[in-house]
C-alpha positions as CSV (number, residue, x, y, z in Angstrom):
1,X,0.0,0.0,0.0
2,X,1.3,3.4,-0.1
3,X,-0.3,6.8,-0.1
4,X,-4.0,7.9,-0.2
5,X,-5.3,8.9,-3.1
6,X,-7.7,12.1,-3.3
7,X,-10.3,10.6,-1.6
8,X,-8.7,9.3,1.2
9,X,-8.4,5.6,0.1
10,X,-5.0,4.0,0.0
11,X,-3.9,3.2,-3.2
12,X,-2.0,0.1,-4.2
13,X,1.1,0.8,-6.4
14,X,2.9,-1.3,-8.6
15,X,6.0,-1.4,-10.2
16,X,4.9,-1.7,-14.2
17,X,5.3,1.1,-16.2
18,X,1.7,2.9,-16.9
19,X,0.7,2.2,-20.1
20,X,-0.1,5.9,-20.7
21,X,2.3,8.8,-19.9
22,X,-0.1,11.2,-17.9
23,X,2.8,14.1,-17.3
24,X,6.4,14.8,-18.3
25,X,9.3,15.4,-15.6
26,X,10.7,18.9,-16.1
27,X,14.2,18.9,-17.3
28,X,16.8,19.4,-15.1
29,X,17.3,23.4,-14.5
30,X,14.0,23.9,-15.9
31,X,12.9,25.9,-12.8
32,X,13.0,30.4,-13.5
33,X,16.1,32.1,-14.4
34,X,14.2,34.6,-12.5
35,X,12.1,35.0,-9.0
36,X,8.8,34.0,-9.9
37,X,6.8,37.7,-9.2
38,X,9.1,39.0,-12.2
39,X,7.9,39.2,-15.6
40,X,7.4,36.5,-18.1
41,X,10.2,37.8,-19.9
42,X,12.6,38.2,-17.6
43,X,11.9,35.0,-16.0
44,X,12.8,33.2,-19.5
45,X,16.0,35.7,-20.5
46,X,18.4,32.4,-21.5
47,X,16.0,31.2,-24.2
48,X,15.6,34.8,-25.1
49,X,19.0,35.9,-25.6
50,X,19.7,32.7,-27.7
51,X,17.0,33.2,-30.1
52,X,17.5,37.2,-30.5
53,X,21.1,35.9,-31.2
54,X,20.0,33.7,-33.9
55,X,17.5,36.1,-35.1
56,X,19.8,39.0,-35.4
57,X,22.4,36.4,-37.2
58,X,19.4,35.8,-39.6
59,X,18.5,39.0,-40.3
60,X,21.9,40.2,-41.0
61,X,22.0,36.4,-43.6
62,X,19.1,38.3,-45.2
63,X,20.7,41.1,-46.1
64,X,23.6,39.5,-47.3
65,X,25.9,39.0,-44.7
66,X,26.0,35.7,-44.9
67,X,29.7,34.6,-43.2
68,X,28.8,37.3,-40.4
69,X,24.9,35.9,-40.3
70,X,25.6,32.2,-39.3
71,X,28.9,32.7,-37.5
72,X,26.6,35.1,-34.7
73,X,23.9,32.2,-35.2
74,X,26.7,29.0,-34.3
75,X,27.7,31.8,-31.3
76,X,24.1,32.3,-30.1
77,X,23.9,28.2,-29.8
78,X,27.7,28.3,-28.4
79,X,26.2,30.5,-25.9
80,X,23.1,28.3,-24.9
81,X,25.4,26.1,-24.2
82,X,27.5,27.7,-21.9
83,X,24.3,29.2,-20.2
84,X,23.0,25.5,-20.0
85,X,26.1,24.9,-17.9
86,X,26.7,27.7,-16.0
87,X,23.1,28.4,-14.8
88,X,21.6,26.2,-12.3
89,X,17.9,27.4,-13.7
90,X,17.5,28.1,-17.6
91,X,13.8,28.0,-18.2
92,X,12.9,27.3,-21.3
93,X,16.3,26.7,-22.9
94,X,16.5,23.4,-20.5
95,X,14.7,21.0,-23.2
96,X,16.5,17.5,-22.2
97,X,19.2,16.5,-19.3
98,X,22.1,19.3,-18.7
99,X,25.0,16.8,-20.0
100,X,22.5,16.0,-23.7
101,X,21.6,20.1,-23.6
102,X,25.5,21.1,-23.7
103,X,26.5,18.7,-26.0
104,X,23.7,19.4,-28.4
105,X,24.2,23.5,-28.2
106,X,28.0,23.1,-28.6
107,X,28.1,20.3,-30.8
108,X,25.6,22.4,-33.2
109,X,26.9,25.6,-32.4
110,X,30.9,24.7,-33.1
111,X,30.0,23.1,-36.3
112,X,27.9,25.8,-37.6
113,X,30.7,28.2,-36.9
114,X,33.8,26.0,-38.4
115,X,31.3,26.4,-41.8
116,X,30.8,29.7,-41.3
117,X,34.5,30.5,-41.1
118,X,34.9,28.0,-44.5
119,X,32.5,28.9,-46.9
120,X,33.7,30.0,-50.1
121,X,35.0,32.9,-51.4
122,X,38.1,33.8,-49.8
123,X,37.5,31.4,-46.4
124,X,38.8,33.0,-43.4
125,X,39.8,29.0,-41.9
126,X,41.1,26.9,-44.4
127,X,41.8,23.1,-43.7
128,X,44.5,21.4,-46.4
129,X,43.3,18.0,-45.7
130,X,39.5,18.6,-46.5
131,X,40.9,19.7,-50.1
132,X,43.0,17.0,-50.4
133,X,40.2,14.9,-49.5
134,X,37.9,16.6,-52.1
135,X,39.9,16.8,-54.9
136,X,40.9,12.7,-54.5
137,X,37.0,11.5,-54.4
138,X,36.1,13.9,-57.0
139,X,38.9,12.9,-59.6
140,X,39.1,9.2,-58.6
């Protein structure tokens, strides 16, 4: 037996998994990055300094900025990451556990950058062996 229910009447509990998910655990750190009587805003400022990040980074892709438009985009998920682990409460930019949100912000965010910094013309990174690499499947 274990705890009453509403109604006063002690349950019996069992160790199956239900068959239907009623509710979803938050994430850890998914509590305010701000006291409660503060606005919505405020209380979810992680989430929205990423996505103003990424919006700005867009906007400037849009008007043809396009190297300075997705590296500010791979630094706004850079960022998130570094948020997700600094923070102990994110809000909204908690969406799985802490370890899965940091890799998947700096894994995203470092690979978006490292193509921002190698698009073509005139790359500002340039790696030898990826155009060794390119130049062997292509004529082979």
């Amino acid at each position: 037996m274990s705890a009453p229910d509403a109604e006063g009447k002690p349950r019996r509990t069992t160790r199956r998994f239900p068959r239907f998910t009623r509710d979803t655990a938050r994430p850890e750190g998914g509590g305010r990055a701000a006291p409660g009587d503060a606005p919505a805003p405020a209380r979810q400022w992680p989430i929205l300094a990423v996505l103003l990040t990424a919006g700005l980074g867009l906007l400037l892709t849009v008007f043809d900025l396009f190297r300075l438009g997705t590296l500010l985009i791979g630094v706004a998920l850079l960022a998130g990451g570094v948020l997700r682990w600094v923070l102990p409460s994110v809000g909204m930019l908690a969406v799985r556990s802490r370890f899965t949100d940091i890799v998947t912000y700096g894994v995203l965010g470092l690979t978006i950058v490292l193509l921002a910094l190698m698009v073509q013309p005139k790359p500002w990174l340039e790696i030898p062996f990826l155009k060794d690499t390119l130049h062997f499947t292509v004529s082979g």
